[in-house]
N, C-alpha and C positions, 0 to 999 in steps of 0.2 A: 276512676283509678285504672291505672294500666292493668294487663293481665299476660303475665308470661308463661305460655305452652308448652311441653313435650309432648307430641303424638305419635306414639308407635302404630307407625300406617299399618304395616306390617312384619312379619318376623326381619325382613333382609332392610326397612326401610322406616327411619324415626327421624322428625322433624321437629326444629324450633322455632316459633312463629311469639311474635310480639303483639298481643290486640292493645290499642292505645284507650280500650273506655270496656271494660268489663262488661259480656252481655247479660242483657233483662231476663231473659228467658230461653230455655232450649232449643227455640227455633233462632233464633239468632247466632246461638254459638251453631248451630250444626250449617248455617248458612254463611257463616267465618270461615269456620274450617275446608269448607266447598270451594268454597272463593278463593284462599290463599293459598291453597295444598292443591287445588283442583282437583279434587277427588270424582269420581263419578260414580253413581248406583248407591244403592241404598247399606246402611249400618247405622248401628248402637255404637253408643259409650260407654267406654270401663272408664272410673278416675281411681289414680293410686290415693287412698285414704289416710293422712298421717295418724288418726284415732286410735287406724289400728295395724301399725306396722307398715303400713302401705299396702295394703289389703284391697283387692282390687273389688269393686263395686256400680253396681249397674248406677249411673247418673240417671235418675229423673225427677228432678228437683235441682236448679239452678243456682236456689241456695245449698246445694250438699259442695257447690265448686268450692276448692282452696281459694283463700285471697289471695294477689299477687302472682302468686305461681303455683302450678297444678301440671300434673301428669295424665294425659289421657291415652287408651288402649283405643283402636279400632275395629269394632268386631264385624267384619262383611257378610252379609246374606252369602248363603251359599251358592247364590246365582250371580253373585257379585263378587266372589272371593279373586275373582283373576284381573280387576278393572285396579286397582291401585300398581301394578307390577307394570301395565299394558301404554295404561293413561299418566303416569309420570316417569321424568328418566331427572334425575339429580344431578345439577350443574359438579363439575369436576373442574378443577382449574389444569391450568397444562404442563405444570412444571412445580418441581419441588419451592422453587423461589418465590412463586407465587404465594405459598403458605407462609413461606415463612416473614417473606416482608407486608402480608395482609393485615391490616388495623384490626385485632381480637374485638375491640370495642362495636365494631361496625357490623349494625346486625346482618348486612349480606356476605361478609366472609365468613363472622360467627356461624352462621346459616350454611354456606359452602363447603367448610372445613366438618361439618356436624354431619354431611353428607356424604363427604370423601369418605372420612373414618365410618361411623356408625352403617352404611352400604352395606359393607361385610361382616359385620357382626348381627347375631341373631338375639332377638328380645323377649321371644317365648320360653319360659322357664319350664313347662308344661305342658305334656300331649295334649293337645286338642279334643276334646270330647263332647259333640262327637268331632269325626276328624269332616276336615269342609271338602267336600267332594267338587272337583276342579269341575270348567265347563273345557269340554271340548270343541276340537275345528266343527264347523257347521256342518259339513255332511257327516259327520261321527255323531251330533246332537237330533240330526236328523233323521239318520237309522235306527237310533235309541227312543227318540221319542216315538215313532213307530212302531218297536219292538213292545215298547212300556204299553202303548192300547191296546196290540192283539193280545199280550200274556193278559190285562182285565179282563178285555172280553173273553178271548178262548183259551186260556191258560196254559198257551203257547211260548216255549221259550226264544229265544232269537237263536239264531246261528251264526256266531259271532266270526266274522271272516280273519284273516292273517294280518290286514292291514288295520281296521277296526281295534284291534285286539292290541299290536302295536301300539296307536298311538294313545289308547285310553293309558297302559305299563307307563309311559313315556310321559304324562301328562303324571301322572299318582307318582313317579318317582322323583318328577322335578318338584310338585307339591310336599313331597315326603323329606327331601334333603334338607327344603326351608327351614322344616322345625328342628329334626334329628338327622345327622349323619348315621350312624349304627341305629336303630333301634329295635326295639327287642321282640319278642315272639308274639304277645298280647298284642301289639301296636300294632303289625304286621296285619295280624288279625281284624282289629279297629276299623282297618282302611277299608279291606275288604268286605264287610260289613254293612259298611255304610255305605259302600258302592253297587250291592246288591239292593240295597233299602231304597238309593234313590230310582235304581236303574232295576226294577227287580225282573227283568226279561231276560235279565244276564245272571239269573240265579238257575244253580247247576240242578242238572237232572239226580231223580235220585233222595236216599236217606242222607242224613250226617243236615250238616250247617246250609249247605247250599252254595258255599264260598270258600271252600277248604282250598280247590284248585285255583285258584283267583291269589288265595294267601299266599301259596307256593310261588307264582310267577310273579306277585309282585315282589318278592324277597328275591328274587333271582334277578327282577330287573332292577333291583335296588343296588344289585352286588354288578353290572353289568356300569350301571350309570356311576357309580362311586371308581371303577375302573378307566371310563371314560375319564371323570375330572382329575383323576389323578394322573393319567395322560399327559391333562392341560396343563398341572399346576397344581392345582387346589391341593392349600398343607392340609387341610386335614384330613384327606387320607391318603397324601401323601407321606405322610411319618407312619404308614401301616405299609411301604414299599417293601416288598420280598424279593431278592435275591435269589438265585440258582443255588449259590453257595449256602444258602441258609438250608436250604433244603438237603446239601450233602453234609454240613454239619449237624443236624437233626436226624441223618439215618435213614432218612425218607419218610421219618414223622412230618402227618400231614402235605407230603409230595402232591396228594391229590387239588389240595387246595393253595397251592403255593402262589399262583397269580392270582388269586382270588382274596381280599382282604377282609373275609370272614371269618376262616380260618382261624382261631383261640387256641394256642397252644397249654396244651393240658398238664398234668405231672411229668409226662414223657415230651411234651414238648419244649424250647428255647423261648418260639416267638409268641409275644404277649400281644394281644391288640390293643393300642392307643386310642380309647374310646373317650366320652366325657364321664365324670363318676357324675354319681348323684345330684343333681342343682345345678351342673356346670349346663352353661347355655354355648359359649361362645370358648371351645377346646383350641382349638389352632387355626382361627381366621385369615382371610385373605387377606395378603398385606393392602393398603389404601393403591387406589391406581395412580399411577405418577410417581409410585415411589417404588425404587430396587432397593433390593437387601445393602448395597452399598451406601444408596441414602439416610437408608435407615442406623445403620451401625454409623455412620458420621453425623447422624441426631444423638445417640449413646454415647457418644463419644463428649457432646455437647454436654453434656445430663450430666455425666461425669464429672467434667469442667464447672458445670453450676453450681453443685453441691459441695465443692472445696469453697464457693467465697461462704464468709462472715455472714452476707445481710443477700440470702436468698432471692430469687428472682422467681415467686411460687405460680406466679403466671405464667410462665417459663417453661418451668417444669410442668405443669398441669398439662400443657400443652401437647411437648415434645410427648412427656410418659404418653400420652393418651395416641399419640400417631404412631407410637412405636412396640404398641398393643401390641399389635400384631406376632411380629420382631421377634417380642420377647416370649410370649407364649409358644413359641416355636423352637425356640431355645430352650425353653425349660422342660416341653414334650419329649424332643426329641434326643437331646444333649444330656439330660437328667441331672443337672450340675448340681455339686455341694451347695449348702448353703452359705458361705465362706466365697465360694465361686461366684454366688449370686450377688451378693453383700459387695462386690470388688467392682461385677459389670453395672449393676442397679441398684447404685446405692438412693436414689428416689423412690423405688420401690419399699423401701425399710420406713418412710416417713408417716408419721400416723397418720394421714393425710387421704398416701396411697391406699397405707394399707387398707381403711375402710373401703377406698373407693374400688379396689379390686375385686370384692365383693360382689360390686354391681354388676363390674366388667366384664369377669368371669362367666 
């Protein structure tokens, strides 16, 4: 009996692969998965369990697999958390025409379009704990593992140089945006934490935690890197863009922080930060590569069109809704429209259909 897959490689990276003959036993599925995903280095399986909500669960037992189709997570060793990102790049096709006249049926578009879209969306609903402590370039791995014997033997801390110190900020911040754009004081904390535990030669002089300074800078280089991509593009925190003008109609409430998109405006403040609430994974994604906001609103435009005939086209709509994710999450962030407003532009989104399925997308 076939066996149809979803594997969230990753937070930024989830594939659909088709096995034509169910495997026997765990080594075979882990040697599927190797082979078709090319995965490399070592990890476990999570399978989503429908017994119990989809409840994520450690696989060891081959009978615990769903028949037919099953959801698997991939959890990478720590020493292995940067090989899925390194060692796969996801076919994109080159133009919007490409998707749209691609056979849905045919598992290498299916597979394609699953790659376009899902890229930019994140599939971890939950901070990491503990959080996976990146590997660094090889002379940073090679200072530190040096650092980690003397502090054993002579409980000597390293002297962590300008540049060292750089690219470790730099490596925890691009690790850090994967799971959460904003996140919160704890979490901050977390990183830090477990970056002292693995590297403990980089744990500070002194009473208190040991990582309190570590916490500081990596929040500072979190808020330094979310400026960078906002730079590039990236909505999401791009709809946290401040204005000059925001800052003289506020009074100079918060002036301090005005280029900085930390900045929460209080009772005395106007500007609100556009963060994710509670559960939300995926706040305002990048749109799919290949496609501008003009593509996109002439896919909406289509949606619209479909939804007026009689005998729906749900293949259709599954489709466009699901490429124009993007689009519309961005719309609803940043535009804050009526509900009446939304009901006019997205009337697919009102379908029971969607509406469960936004849930997930969210």
């Amino acid at each position: 009996m076939a066996l149809l897959l979803l594997v969230h490689i990753n937070p930024k990276l989830i594939r659909k692969i088709r096995l034509t003959k169910a495997p026997e036993s765990l080594d075979e599925l882990y040697n599927e998965l190797r082979q078709k995903l090319e995965l490399v280095g070592e990890f476990s399986i999570h399978y989503e369990d429908p017994d119990f909500g989809s409840a994520l669960c450690n696989l060891v037992d081959i009978m615990d697999l769903p028949s037919e189709k099953a959801v698997l997570h991939i959890l990478w060793s720590n020493e292995d958390i940067s090989s899925p990102l390194q060692a796969f790049t996801p076919t994109r096709p080159s133009s919007i025409s490409s998707l749209d006249t691609a056979s849905i049926g045919s598992p290498d578009s299916s597979h394609s379009l699953s790659s376009v879209i899902r890229a930019h969306r994140r599939s971890m609903s939950q901070w990491p704990t503990p959080f996976p402590i990146p590997m660094f370039s090889y002379d940073v791995e090679l200072i530190l593992r040096k650092g980690n014997e003397t502090f054993e033997n002579m409980g000597m801390t390293l002297q962590v140089t300008r540049d060292v110190k750089i690219e470790i900020l730099e490596k925890l911040a691009q690790e850090i945006f994967a799971v959460k754009a904003y996140p919160e004081k704890h979490e901050y904390e977390s990183v830090a934490a477990e970056l002292v535990k693995k590297h403990p030669c980089l744990k500070e002089p002194g009473g208190g935690t040991g990582y309190a300074g570590w916490t500081t800078s990596i929040k500072f280089k979190i808020g330094n890197y979310r400026s960078k991509l906002r730079q590039a593009g990236c909505n999401e925190v791009s709809v946290n863009r401040r204005t000059r003008r925001d800052g003289e109609e506020d009074h100079g409430v918060n002036r301090r922080r005005r280029d900085d998109d930390d900045g929460i405006g209080g009772s005395e403040g106007k500007f609100t930060l556009k963060k994710p609430k509670r559960g939300e994974v995926n706040h305002v994604p990048d749109h799919p590569e290949s496609y501008t906001e003009e593509d996109l609103e002439d896919l909406r435009s289509l949606l619209v069109e479909a939804m007026t005939k009689k005998k729906k086209d749900m293949e259709f709509i599954r489709d466009k809704m699901d490429i124009t994710f993007s689009f519309r999450r961005k719309e609803v962030v940043e535009v804050e429209p009526m509900v009446t407003e939304v009901l006019e532009r997205w009337p697919g989104l009102f379908l029971e259909e969607q509406a469960r399925h936004i849930f997930h997308g969210v």
